[in-house]
C-alpha positions in Angstrom: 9.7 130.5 145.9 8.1 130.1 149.1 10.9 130.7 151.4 13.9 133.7 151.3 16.4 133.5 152.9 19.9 135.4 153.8 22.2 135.9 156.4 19.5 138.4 158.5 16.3 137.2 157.1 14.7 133.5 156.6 10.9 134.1 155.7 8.3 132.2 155.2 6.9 133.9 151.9 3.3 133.1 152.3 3.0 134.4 155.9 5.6 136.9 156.0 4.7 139.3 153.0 1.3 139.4 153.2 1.0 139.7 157.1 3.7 143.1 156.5 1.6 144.7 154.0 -1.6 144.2 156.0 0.2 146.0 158.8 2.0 148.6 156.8 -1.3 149.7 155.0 -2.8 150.1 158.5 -0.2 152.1 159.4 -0.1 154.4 156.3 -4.0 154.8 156.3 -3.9 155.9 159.7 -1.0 158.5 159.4 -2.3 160.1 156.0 -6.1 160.5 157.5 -5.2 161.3 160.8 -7.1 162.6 163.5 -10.2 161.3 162.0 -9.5 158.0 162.5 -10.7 158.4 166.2 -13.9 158.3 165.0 -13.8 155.7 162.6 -12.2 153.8 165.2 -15.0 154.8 168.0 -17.6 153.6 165.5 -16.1 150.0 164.7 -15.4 149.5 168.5 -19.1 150.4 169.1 -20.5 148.2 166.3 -18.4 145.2 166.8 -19.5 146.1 170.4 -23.0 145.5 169.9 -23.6 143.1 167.4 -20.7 140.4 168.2 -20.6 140.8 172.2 -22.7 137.7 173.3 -20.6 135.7 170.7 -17.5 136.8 172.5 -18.8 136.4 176.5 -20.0 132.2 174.8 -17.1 131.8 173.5 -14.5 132.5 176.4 -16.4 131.0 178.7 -16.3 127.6 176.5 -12.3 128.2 176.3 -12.5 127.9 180.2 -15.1 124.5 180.0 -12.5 123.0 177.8 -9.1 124.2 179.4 -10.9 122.5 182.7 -12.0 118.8 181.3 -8.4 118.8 179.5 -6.5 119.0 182.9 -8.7 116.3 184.8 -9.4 114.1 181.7 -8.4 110.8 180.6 -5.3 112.8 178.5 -3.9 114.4 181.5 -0.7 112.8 181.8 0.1 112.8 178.4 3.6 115.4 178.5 5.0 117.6 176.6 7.5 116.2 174.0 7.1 112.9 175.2 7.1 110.7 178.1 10.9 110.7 178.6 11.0 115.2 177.9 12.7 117.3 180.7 11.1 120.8 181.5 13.9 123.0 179.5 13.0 125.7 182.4 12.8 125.7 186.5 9.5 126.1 187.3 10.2 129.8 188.8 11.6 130.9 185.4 8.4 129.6 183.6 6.0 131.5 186.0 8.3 134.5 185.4 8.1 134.4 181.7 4.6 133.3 181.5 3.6 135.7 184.1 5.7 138.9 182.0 4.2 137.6 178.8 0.7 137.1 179.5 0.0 140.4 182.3 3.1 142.4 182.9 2.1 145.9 181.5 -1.8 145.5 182.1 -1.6 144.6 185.5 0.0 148.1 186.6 -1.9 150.0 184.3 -5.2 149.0 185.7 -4.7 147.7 188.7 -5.7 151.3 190.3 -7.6 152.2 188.2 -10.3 149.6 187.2 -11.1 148.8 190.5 -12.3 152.8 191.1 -13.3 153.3 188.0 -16.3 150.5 188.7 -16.6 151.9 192.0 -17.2 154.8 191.0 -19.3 154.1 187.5 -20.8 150.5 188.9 -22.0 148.2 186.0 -25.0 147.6 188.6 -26.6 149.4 191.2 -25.6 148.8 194.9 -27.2 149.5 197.8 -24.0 150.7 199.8 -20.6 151.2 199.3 -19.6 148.5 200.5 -21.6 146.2 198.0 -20.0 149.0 195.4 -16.6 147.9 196.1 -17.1 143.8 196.3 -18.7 144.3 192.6 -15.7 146.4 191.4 -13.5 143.7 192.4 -15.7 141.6 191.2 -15.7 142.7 187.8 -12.4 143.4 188.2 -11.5 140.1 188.7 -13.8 138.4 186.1 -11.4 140.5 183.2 -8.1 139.9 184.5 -8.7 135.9 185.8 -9.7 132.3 184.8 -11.1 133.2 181.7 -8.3 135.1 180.3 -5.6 132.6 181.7 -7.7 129.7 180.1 -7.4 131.6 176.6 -3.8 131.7 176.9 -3.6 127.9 178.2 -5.4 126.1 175.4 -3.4 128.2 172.4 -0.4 127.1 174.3 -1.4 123.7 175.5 -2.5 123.0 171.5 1.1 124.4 170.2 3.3 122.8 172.6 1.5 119.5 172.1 1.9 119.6 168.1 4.8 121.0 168.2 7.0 118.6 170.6 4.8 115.9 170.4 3.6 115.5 166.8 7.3 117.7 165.6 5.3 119.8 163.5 6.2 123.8 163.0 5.4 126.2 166.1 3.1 127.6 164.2 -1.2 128.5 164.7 -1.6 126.5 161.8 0.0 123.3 162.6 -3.0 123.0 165.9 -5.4 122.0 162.5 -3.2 119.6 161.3 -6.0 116.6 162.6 -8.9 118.8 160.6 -6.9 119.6 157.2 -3.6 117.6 157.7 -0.9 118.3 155.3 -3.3 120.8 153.9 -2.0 122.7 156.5 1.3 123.7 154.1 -1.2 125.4 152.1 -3.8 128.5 151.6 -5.4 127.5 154.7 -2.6 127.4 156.9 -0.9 130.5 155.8 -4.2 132.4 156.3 -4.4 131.4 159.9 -0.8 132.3 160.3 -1.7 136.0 158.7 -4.7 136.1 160.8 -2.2 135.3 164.0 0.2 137.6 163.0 -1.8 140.7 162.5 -3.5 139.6 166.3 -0.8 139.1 167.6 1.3 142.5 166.5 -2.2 144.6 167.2 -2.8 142.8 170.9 0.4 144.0 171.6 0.5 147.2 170.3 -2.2 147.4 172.7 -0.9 146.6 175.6 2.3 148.5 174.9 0.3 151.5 174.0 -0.9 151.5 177.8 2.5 150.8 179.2 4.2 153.7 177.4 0.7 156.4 178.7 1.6 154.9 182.2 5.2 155.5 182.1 4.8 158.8 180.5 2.6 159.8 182.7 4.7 158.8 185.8 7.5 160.8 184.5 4.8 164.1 184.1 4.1 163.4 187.7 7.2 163.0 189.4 9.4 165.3 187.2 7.6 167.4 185.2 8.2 166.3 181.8 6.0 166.7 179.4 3.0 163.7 178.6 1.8 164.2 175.4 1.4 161.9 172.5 4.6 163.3 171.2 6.8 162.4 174.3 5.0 158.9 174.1 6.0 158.3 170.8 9.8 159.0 172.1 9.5 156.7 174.9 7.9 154.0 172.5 11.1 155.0 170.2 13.7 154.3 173.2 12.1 151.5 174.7 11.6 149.8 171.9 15.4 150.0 171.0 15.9 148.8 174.5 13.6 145.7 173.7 15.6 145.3 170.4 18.7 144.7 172.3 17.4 142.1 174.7 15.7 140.1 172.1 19.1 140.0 169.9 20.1 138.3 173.1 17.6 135.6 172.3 15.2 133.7 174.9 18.0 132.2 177.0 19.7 135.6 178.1 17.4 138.6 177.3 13.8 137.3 177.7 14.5 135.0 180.6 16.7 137.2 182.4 14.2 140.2 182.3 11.2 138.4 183.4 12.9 136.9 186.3 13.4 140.5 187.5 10.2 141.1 186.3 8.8 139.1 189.2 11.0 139.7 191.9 10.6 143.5 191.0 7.1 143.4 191.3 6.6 140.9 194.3 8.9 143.6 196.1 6.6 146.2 195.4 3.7 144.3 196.0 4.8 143.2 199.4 6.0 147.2 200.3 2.5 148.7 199.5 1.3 145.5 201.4 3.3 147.1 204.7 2.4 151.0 204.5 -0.9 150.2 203.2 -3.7 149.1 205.5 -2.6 145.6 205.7 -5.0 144.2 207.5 -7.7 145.4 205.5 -5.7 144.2 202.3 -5.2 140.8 203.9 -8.7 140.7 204.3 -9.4 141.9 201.0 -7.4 139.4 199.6 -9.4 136.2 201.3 -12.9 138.0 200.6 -12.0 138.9 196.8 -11.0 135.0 196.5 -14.3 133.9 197.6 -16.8 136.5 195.7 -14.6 136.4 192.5 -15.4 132.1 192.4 -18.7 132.1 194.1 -19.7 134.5 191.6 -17.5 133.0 188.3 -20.9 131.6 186.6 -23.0 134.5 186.8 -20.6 137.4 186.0 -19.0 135.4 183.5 -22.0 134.9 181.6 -23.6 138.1 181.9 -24.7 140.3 179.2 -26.7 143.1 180.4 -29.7 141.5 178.5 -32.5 143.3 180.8 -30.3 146.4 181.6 -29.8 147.7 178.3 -26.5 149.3 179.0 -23.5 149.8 177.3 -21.0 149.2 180.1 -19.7 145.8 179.1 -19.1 146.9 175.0 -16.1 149.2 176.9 -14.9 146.9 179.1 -15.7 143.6 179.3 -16.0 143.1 175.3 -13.1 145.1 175.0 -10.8 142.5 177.1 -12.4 139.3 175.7 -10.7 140.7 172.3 -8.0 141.9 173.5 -6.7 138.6 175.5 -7.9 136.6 171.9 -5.9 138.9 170.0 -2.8 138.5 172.3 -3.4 134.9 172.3 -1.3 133.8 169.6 1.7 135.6 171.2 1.3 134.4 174.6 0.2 130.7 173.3 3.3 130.7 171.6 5.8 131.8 173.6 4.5 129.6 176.6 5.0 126.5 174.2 7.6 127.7 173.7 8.9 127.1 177.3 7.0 124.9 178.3 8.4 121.4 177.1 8.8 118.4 179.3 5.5 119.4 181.4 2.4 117.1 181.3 -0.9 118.5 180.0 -2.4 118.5 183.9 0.6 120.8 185.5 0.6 122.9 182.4 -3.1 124.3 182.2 -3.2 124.4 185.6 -0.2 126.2 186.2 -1.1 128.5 183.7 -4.5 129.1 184.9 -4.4 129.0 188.7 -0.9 130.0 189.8 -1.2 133.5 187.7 -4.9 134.0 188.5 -4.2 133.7 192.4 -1.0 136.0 191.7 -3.5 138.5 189.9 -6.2 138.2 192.7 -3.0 139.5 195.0 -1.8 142.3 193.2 -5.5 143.9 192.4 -6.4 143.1 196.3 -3.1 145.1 197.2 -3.2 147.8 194.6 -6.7 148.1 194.1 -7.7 147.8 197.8 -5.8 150.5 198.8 -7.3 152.4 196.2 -10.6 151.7 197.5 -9.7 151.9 200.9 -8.3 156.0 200.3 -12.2 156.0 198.0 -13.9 155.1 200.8 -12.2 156.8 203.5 -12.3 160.0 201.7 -8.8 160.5 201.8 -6.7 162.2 198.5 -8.1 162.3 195.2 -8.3 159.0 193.4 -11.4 158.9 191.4 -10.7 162.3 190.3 -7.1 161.1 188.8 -8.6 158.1 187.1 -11.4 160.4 185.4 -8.9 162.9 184.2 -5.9 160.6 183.3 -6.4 156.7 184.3 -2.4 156.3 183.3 -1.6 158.6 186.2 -4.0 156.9 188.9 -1.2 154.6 190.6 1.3 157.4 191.2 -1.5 159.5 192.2 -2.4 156.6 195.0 1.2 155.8 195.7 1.4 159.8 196.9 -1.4 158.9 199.9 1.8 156.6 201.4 4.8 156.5 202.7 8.3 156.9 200.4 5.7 157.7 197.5 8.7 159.0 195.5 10.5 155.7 195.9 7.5 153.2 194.7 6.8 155.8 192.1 10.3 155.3 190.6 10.1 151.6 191.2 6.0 151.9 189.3 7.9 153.2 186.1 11.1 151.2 186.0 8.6 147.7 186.5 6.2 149.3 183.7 9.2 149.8 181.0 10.5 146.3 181.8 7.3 144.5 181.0 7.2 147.0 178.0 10.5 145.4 177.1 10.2 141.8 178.2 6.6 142.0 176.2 8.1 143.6 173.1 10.7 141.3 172.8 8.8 138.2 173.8 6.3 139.4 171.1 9.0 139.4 168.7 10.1 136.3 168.9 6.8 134.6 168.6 6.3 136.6 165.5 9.6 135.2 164.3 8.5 132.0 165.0 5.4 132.3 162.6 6.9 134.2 159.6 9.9 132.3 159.2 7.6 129.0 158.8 7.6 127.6 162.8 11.6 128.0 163.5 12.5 128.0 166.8 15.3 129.9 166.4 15.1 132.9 163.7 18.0 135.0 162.3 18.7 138.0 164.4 17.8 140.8 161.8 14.4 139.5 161.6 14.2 139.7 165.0 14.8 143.4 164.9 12.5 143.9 162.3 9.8 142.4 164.4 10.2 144.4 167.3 10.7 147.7 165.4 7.5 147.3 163.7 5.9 146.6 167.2 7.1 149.6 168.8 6.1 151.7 165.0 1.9 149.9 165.4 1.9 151.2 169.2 3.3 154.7 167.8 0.9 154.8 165.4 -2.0 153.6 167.1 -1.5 156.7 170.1 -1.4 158.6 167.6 -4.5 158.2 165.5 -6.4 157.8 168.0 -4.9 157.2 171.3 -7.1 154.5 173.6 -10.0 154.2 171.7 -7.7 153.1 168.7 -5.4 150.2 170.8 -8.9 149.0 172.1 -10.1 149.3 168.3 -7.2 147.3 167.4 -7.9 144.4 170.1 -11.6 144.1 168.7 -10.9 144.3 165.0 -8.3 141.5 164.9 -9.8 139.3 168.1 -13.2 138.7 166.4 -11.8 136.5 163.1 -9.4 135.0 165.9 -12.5 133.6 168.1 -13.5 131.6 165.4 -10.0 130.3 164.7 -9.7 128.9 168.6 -13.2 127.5 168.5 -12.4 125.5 166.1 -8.9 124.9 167.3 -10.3 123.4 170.6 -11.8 120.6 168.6 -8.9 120.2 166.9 -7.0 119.7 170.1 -8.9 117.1 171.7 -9.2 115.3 168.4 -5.0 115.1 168.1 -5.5 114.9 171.8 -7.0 111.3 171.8 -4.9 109.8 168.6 -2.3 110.7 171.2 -4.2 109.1 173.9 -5.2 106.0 171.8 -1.4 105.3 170.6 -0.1 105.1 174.4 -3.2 102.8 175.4 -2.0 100.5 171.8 1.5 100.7 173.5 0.7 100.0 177.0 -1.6 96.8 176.0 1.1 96.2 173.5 4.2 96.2 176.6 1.8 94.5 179.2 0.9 91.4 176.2 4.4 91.4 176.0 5.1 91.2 179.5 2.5 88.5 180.1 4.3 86.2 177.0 7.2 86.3 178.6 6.4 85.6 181.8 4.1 82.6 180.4 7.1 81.4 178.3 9.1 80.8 181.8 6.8 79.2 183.4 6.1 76.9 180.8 9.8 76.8 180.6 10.4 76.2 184.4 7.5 73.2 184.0 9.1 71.3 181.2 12.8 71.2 182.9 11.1 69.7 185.8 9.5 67.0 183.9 12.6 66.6 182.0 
């Protein structure tokens, strides 16, 4: 029987089973060996590293080639669900959810730090600082912009299209349905769903394994308590029962709700740093940061320290490829998710340029006043990011005014993402175990996020970052070849789409012209009558 189902549970038995066991023997190999696992997970990061780098750097940066022709091609007013579909969502909601599922906790946790942490350990040499502090936005940048949102875009352009347009399941494997149509029912499709659920649960874990060091931390440094990996296996216990609750409330209530405050949380604190910071040199940040981050897009994108022969980009750059492949199928899905009634132009390039100018912002804010404090000499930033990069924005906050206020509102924004990402996360994993439902029982819901919050747990523990970043590489890799081949997929269902309105349209205007050429032949034969 290929699908169970009760009154909390409706499973997809192909997908669901195999994709828990997977996960579960992760977990259980992990806790039995324990603290060894650091290693074994330093080794595989540095191997994948190394041998599969230049394959990752090719391969987003022809996710970004294709997101690009899509929007400005002949297909680009084809919409979402049809030509008569309504957006389900205003168009401040989707940026919210969007925005909360695709950045939220990442954005705070490195949005201090990164910027001085390539400041201060450049990937190449500079002749001043000055030059140091345009390449660590730079760099910045390059991770957290285009090529990440474009990722996102294309897994969610290629579900929402099949999905609403073709009514198939919203499911990864339904975006092959031109390659291996109904074959997609099969062994092949329910392997690409595994594959997507094990990404997607592990690219999570990731990022909720940074939120829950950040809040930690932020609680050690403004109260005292205690950061260890014990205390951040309790917060990961309480958050994630917080998360629980909102995504029983489903996507209408909980999910939406949460990542509208998400925003206006965060544009509030944006725009207060923006006023007791050094504005004026943030503003300016902002416009220069814009410029070198595009005028430099080609180069940086595509480089690969080929005559360097360093290792900086294998913990950074590599790691982030994976880690926004790995996240993919959860973001791609829930943005398809909300995301019906928009035609295929305004959707990739409101998923790609609206966040990516947001994200420019917020590290220009955040990250230029951390440079500015660097490079001014003033408190001790690069010292807090070495020692404990999850304490590096409250440590920056302190250098301003009402410190103890942003500080509060730096934890309560980092454990709503960790919610609104949990839950989101949940319901895409829903979505793919119980066969491509929109809507799944509540009790699997739970399950979902449980497990989410018990990877993250495990993961800190076994090996704290090196592990979630271990994670993000292990499960990204198989993925890339997934969305390579999906893109073709894509433009393949893309232009039998394409090809059917052009049959219509000819269709209408042959119509159109019969009739009109039936009146006037009409019109002439009463008049010679």
């Amino acid at each position: 029987m290929r699908r169970h189902t009760n009154k909390y549970f409706d499973v997809y038995a192909p997908v669901f089973y195999p994709a828990s066991i997977i996960i579960l023997f992760f977990i259980s190999l992990t806790l039995i060996i324990g603290k060894p696992m650091e290693e074994v997970f330093s080794k595989v990061q540095t191997g994948m590293a190394d041998y599969a780098g230049w394959f990752f750097v090719i391969s987003v940066n022809v996710f970004v080639a294709v997101a690009l022709y899509l929007a400005f091609s002949r297909f680009q007013h084809i919409r979402l669900g049809g030509k008569d579909a309504k957006p389900e969502f205003s168009t401040f909601a989707w940026f919210s959810m969007l925005f909360s599922a695709g950045m939220g906790i990442g954005l705070l946790f490195f949005s201090v730090a990164e910027p001085i942490f390539h400041f201060t350990n450049p990937p190449i040499k500079a002749v001043d600082q000055a030059e140091q502090a345009r390449n660590a936005m730079k760099y910045t940048l390059l991770h957290w912009g285009l090529h990440a949102w474009a990722i996102y875009a294309l897994v969610g352009l290629a579900l929402a299209f099949f999905t609403f347009n073709k009514k198939l399941p919203l499911t990864i494997r339904s975006v092959f349905y031109p390659l291996l149509g109904d074959r997609i029912y099969g062994i092949f499709g329910d392997i690409i769903d595994i594959v997507a659920v094990v990404a997607t649960l592990f690219g999570l874990a990731t990022s909720l394994g940074f939120g829950v060091q950040q809040v930690s931390a932020g609680l050690n440094h403004l109260f005292g308590l205690p950061d260890t990996t014990t205390a951040q296996v309790v917060l990961i216990t309480l958050i994630t029962l917080a998360a629980t609750v909102s995504v029983v409330t489903g996507l209408h209530r909980g999910v939406r709700f949460l990542s509208e405050m998400n925003i206006r949380l965060g544009l509030v604190f944006l725009v207060v740093l923006l006023i007791i910071g050094p504005t004026v040199t943030l503003l300016d940040g902002f416009i220069q940061n814009t410029g070198s981050y595009l005028q430099s897009l080609f180069e940086v994108g595509t480089w690969t320290e080929t005559y360097t022969q360093t290792q900086w980009q294998n913990s950074w750059t590599v790691v982030y490829w994976a880690w926004w492949i790995s996240w993919s199928p959860f973001v791609g899905i829930f943005i398809a998710r909300v995301s019906k009634g928009r035609t295929l132009r305004e959707f990739v390039l409101g998923v790609m340029l609206v966040p990516t100018l947001l994200t420019i912002l917020w590290f220009s804010v955040f990250g230029g006043s951390a440079l500015f404090l660097e490079i001014n000499g003033i408190g001790n930033i690069a010292t807090a990011v070495n020692e404990n990069i999850s304490t590096a924005l409250f440590v920056m906050l302190e250098e301003f005014p009402l410190a103890f206020v942003t500080s509060i509102i730096g934890i309560v924004l980092v454990t709503s993402f960790f919610v609104t990402s949990s839950d989101s996360g949940s319901l895409v994993i829903d979505s793919i175990t119980s066969g491509g439902k929109l809507d799944a029982p509540k009790g699997q819901r739970i399950f979902w996020a449980l497990t989410e919050g018990a990877v993250a747990a495990t993961l800190l523990l076994g090996g704290g970052l090196q592990a979630l970043q271990t994670a993000a590489l292990t499960t990204g890799l198989p993925f890339t070849i997934i969305l390579l081949i999906m893109c073709y997929s894509l433009y393949l269902g893309l232009k039998m789409e394409y090809d059917e309105m052009e049959r219509r349209r000819k269709l209408r205007e042959r119509q159109s012209y019969e009739e009109v050429l039936k009146r006037l032949l009409a019109r002439r034969k009463d008049k010679i009558t």
